[in-house]
Backbone as ProteinMPNN parsed JSONL, in Angstrom:
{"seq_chain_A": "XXXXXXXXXXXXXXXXXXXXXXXXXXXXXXXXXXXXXXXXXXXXXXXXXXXXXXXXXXXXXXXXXXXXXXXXXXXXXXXXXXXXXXXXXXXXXXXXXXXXXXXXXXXXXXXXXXXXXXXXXXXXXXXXXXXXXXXXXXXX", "coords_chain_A": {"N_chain_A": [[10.128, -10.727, 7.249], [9.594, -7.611, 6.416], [8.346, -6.294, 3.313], [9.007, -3.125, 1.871], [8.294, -1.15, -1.232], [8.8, 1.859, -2.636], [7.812, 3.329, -5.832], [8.574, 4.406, -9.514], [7.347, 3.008, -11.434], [5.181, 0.585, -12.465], [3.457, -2.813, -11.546], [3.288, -6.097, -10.953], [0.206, -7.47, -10.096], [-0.485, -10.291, -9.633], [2.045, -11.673, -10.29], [3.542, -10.818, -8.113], [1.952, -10.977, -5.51], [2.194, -13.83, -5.949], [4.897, -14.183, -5.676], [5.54, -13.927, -2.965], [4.046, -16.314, -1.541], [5.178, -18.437, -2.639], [6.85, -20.958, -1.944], [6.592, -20.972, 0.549], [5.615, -22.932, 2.906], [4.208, -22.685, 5.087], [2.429, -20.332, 5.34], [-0.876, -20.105, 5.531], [-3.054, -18.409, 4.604], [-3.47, -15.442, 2.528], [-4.296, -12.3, 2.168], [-5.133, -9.002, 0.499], [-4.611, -6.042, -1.279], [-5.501, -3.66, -3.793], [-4.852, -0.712, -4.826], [-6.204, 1.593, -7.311], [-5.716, 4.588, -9.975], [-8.506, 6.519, -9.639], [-11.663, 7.735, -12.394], [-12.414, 10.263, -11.555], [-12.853, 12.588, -8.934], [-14.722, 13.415, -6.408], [-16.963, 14.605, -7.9], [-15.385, 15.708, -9.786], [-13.81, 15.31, -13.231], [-10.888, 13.602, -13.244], [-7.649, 13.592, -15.132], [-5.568, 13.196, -14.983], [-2.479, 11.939, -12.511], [-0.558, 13.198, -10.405], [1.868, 11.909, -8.237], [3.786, 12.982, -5.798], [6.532, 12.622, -2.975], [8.689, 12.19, -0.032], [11.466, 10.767, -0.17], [13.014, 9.189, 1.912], [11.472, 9.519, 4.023], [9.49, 8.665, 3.259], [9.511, 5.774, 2.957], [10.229, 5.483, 5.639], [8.481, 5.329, 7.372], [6.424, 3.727, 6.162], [7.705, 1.839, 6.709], [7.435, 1.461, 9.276], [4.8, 1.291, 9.61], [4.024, -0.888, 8.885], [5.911, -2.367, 10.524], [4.31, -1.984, 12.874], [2.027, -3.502, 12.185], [2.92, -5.957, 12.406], [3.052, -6.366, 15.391], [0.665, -6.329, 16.024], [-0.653, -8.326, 15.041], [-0.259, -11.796, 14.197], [1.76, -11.558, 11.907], [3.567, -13.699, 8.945], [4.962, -12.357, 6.684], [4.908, -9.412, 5.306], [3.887, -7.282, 2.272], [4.459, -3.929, 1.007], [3.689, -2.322, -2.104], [4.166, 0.897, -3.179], [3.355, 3.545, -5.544], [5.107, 6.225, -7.323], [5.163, 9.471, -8.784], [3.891, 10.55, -12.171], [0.765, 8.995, -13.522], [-2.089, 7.745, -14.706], [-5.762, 7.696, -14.938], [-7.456, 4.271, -14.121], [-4.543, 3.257, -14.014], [-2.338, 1.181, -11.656], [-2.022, 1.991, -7.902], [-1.031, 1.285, -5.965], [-0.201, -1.779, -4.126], [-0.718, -3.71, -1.134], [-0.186, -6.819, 0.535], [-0.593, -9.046, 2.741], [0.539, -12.106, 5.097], [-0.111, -14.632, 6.766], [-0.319, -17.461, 9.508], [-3.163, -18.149, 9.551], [-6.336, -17.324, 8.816], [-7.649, -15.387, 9.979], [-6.149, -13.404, 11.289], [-4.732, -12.101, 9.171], [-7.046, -11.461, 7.114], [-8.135, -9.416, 8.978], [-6.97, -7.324, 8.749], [-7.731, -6.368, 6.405], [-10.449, -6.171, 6.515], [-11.04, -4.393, 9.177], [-9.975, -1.909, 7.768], [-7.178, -1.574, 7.614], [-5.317, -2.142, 5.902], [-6.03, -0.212, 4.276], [-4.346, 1.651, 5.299], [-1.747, 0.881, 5.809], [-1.4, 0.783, 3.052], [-1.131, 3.868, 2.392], [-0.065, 5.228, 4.437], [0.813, 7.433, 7.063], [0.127, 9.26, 5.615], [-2.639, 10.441, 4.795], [-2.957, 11.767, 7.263], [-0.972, 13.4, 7.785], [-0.694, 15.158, 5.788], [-2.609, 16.552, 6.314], [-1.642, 18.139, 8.199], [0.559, 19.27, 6.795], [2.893, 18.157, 6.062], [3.693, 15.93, 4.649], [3.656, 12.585, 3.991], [3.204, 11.139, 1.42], [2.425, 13.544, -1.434], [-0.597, 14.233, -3.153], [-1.046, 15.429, -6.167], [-3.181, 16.503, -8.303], [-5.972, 17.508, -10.576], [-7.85, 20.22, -9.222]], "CA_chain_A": [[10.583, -9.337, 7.185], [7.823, -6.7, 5.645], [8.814, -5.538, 1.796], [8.373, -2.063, 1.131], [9.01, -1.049, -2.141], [8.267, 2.958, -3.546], [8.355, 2.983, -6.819], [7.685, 4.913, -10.218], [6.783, 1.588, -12.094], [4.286, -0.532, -12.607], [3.732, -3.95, -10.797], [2.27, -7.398, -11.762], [-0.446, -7.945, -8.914], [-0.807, -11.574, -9.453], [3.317, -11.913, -9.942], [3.563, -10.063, -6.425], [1.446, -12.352, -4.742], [2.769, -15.001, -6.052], [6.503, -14.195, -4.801], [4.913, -13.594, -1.554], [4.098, -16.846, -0.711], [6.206, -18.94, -3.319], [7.638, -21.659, -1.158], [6.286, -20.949, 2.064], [4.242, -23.888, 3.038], [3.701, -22.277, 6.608], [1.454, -19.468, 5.054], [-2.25, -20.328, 5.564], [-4.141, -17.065, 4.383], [-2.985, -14.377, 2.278], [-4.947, -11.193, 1.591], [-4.33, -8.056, -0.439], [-5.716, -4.63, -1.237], [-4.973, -3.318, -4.438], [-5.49, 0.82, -4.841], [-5.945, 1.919, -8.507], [-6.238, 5.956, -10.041], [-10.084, 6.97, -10.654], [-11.308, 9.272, -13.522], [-13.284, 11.392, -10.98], [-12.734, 12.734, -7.672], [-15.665, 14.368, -5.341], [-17.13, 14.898, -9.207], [-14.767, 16.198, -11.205], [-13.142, 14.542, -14.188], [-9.209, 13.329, -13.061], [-7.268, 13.21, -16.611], [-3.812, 12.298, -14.706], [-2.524, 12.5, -11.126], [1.128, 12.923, -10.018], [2.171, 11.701, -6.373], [5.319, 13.168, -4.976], [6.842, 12.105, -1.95], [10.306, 12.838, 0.398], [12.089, 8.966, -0.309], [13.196, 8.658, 2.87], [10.216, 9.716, 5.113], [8.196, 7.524, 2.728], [10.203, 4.241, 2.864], [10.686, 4.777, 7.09], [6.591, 5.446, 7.369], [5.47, 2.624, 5.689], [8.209, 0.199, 7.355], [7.351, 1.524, 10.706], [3.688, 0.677, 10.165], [4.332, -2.644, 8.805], [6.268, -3.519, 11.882], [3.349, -2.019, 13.824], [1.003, -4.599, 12.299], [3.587, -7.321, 12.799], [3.476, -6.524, 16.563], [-0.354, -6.453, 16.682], [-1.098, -9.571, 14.518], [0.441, -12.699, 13.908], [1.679, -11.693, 10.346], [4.212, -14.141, 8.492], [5.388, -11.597, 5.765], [3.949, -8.448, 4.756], [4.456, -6.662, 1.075], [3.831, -2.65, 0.285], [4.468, -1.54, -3.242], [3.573, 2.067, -3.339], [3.719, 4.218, -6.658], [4.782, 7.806, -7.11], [5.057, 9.9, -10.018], [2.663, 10.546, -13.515], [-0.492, 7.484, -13.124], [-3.337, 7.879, -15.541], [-6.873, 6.646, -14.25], [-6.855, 3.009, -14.603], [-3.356, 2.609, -13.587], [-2.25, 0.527, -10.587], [-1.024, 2.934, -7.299], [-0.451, 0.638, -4.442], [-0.507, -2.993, -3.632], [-0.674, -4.469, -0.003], [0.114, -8.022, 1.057], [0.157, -9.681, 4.234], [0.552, -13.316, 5.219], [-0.164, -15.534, 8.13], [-0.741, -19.496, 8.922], [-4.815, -18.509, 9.853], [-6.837, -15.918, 7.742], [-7.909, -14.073, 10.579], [-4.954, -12.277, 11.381], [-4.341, -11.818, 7.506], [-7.946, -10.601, 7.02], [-8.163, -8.211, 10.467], [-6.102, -5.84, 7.862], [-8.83, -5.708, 4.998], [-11.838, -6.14, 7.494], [-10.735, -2.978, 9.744], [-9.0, -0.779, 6.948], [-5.396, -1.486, 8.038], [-4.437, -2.297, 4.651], [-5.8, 1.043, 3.469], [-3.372, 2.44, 6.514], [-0.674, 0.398, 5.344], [-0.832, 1.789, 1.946], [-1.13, 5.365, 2.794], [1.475, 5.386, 5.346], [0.391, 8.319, 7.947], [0.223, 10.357, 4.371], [-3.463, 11.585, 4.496], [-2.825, 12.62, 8.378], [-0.175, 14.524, 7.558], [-1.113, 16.311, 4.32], [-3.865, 18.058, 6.812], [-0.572, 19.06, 8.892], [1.36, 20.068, 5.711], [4.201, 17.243, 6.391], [2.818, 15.243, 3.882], [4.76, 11.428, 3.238], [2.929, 11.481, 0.298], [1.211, 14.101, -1.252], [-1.391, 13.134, -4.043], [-1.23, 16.517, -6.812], [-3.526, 16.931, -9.633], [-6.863, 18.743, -10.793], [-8.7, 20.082, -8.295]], "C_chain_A": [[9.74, -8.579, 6.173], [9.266, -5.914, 4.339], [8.452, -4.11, 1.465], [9.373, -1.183, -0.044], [8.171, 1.007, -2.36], [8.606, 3.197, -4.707], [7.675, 3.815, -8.323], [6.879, 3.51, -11.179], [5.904, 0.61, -11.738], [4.297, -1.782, -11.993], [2.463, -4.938, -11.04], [1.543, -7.83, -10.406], [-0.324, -9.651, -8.464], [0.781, -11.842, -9.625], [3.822, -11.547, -8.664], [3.134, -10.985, -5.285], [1.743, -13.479, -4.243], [4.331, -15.091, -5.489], [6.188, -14.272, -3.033], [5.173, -14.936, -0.523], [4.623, -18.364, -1.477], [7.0, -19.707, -2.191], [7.695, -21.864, 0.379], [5.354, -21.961, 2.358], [3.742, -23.562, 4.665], [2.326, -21.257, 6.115], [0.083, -20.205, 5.154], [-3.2, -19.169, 5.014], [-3.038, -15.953, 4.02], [-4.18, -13.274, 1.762], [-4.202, -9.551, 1.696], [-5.497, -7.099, -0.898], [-5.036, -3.96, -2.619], [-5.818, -1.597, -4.968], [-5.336, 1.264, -6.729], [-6.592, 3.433, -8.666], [-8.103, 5.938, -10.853], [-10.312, 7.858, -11.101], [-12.144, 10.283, -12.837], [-12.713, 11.301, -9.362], [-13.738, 13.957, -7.238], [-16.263, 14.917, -6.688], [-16.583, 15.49, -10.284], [-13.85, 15.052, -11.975], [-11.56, 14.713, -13.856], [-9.213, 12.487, -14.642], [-5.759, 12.411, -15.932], [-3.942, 12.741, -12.974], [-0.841, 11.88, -10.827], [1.569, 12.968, -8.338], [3.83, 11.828, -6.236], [5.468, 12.605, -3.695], [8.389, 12.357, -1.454], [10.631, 11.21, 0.667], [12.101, 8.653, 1.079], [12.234, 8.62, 3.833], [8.999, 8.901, 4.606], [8.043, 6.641, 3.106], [10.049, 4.264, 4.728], [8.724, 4.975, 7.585], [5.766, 4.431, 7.189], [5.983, 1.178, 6.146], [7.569, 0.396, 8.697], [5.696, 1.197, 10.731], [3.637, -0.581, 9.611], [5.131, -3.143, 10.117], [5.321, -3.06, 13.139], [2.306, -3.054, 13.69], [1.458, -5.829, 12.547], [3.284, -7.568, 14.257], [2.229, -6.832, 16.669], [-0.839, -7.919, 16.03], [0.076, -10.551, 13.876], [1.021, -13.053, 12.124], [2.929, -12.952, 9.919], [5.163, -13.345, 7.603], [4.338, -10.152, 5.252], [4.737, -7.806, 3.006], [3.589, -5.063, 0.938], [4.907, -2.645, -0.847], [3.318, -0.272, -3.15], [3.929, 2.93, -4.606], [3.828, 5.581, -6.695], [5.192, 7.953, -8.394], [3.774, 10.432, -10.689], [1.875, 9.129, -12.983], [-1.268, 8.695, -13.889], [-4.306, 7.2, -14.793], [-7.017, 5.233, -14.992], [-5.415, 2.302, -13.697], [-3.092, 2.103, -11.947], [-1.38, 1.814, -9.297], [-0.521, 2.341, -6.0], [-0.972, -0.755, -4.033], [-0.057, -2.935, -1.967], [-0.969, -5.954, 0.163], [0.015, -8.348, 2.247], [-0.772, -11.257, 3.788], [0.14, -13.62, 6.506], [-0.992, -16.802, 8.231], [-2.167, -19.084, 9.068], [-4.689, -16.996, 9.444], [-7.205, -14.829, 8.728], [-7.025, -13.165, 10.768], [-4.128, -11.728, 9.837], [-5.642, -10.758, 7.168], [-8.235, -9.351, 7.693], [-7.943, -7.303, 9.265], [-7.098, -4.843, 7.273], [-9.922, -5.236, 5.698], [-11.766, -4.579, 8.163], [-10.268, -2.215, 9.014], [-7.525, -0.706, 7.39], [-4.795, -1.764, 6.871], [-4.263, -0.697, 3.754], [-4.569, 2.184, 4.031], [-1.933, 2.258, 5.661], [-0.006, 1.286, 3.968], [-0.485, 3.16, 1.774], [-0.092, 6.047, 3.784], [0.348, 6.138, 6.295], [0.071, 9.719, 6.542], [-1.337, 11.502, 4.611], [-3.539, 12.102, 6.395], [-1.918, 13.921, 8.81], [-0.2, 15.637, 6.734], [-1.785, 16.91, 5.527], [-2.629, 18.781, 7.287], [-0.073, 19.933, 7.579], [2.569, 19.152, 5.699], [4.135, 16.405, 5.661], [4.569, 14.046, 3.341], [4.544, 11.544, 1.974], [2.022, 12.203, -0.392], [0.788, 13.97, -2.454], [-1.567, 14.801, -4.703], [-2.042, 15.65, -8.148], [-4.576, 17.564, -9.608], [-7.579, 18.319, -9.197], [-10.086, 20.251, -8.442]], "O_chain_A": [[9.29, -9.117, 5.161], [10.373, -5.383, 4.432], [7.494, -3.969, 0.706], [10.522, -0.749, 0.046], [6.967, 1.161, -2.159], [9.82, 3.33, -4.859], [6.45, 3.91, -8.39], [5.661, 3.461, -11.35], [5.984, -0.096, -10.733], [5.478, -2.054, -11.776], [1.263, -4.739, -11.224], [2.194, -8.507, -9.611], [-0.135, -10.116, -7.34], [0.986, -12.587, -8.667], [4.724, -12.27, -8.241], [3.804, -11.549, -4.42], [1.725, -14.033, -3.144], [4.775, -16.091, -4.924], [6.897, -14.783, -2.166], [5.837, -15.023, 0.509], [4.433, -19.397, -0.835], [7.799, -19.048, -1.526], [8.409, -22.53, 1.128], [4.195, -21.766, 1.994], [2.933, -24.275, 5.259], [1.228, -21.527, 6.601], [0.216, -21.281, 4.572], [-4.386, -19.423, 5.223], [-2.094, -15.587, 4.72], [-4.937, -13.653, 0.868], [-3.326, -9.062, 2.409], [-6.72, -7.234, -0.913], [-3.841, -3.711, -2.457], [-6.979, -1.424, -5.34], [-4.228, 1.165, -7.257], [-7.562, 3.784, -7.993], [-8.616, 5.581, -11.913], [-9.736, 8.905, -10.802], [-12.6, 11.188, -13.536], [-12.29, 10.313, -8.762], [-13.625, 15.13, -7.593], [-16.01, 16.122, -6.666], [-17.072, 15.74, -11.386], [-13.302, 14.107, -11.408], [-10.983, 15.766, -14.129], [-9.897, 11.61, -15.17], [-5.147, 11.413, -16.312], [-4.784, 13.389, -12.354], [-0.247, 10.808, -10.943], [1.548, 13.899, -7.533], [4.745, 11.045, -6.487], [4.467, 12.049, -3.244], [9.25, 12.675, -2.274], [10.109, 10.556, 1.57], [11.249, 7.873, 1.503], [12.169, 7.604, 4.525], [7.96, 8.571, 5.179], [6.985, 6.244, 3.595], [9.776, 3.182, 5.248], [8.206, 4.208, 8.397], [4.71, 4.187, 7.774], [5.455, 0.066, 6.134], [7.15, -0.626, 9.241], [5.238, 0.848, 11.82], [2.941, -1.374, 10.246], [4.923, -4.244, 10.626], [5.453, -3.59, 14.243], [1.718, -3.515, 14.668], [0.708, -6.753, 12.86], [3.21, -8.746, 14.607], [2.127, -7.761, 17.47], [-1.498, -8.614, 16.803], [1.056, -10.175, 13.232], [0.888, -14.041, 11.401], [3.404, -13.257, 11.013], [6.336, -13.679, 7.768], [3.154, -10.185, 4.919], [5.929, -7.933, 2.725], [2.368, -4.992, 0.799], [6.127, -2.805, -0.848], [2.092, -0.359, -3.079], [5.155, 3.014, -4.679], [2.917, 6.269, -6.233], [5.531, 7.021, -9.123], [2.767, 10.723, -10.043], [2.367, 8.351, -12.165], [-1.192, 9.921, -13.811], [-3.989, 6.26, -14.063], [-6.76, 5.06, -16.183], [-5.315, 1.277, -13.023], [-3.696, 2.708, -11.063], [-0.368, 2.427, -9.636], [0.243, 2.862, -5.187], [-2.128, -0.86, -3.622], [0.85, -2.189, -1.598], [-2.12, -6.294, -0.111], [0.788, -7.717, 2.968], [-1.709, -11.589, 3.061], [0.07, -12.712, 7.334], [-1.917, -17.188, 7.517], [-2.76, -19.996, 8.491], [-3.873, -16.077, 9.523], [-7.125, -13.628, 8.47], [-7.227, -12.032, 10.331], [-3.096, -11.071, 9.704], [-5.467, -9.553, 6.987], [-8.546, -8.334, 7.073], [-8.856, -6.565, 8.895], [-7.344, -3.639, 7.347], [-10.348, -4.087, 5.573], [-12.417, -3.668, 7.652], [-9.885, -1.303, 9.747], [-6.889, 0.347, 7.44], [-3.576, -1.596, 6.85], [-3.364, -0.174, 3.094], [-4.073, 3.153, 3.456], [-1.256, 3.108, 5.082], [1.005, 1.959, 3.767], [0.426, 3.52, 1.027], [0.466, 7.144, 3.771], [-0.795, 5.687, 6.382], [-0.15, 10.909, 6.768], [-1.346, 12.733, 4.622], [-4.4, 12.953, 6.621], [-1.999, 14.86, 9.602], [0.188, 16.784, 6.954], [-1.362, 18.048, 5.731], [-2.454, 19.935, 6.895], [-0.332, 21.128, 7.439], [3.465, 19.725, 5.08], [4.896, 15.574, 6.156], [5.666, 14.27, 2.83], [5.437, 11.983, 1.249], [0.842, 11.876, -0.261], [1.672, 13.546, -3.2], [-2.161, 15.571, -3.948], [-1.703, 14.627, -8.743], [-4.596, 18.392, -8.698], [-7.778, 17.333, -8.488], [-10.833, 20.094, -7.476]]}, "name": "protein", "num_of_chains": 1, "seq": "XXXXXXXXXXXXXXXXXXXXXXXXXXXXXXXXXXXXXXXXXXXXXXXXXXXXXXXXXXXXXXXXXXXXXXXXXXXXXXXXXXXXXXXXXXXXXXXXXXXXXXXXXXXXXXXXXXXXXXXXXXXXXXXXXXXXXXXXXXXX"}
């Protein structure tokens, strides 16, 4: 069953992981995408960056494409933690997880950008609309 967490707090990558596949001896291949804030965007200097989001349209966005990658690949478990709020550059803004007994269908994710999907929800397709799951404020 796929984890998605939104969250203003912080998260231990390598404790995450490790719950993941903690006791599963079916797992064969886990890979993971971890998104962190940078101090520049398109050249300007980012000092902070605050991500809002509508809870519920977040949380059903990011389950509904986790059970879209369940359907297309043989996952075992998937994990999103997504972060909203204040984040300084440096700070951690979104882990992705997935499992499965053979790496290919674990890797597919990273290899094609489905992890970056995962994390993002439908967010930067919607910001163009204005419907935005999550929308990413700070300097412009």
């Amino acid at each position: 069953m796929p984890t998605v967490r939104v969250q203003t707090e912080d998260f231990d990558t390598g404790r995450e992981l490790d719950a993941l596949t903690r006791g599963r001896t079916n797992v064969g291949a886990l890979a993971s995408f971890t998104g962190l804030v940078r101090d520049a965007n398109d050249g300007t200097r980012v000092s902070a960056m605050t991500l809002e989001h509508y809870p519920a349209m977040t949380q059903k966005a990011l389950e509904d494409i986790c059970a879209q990658a369940h359907s297309r690949w043989d996952l075992i478990d998937t994990l999103v933690i997504h972060r909203v709020g204040a984040l300084q550059p440096g700070d951690r803004i979104v882990l992705v997880g997935v499992t499965s007994a053979h790496r290919g269908d674990a890797s597919v994710l990273e290899a094609r950008g489905h992890a970056r999907r995962l994390a993002l929800g439908r967010g930067a397709r919607r910001r163009r609309r204005g419907r935005a799951a999550l929308e990413i404020r700070g300097p412009k």
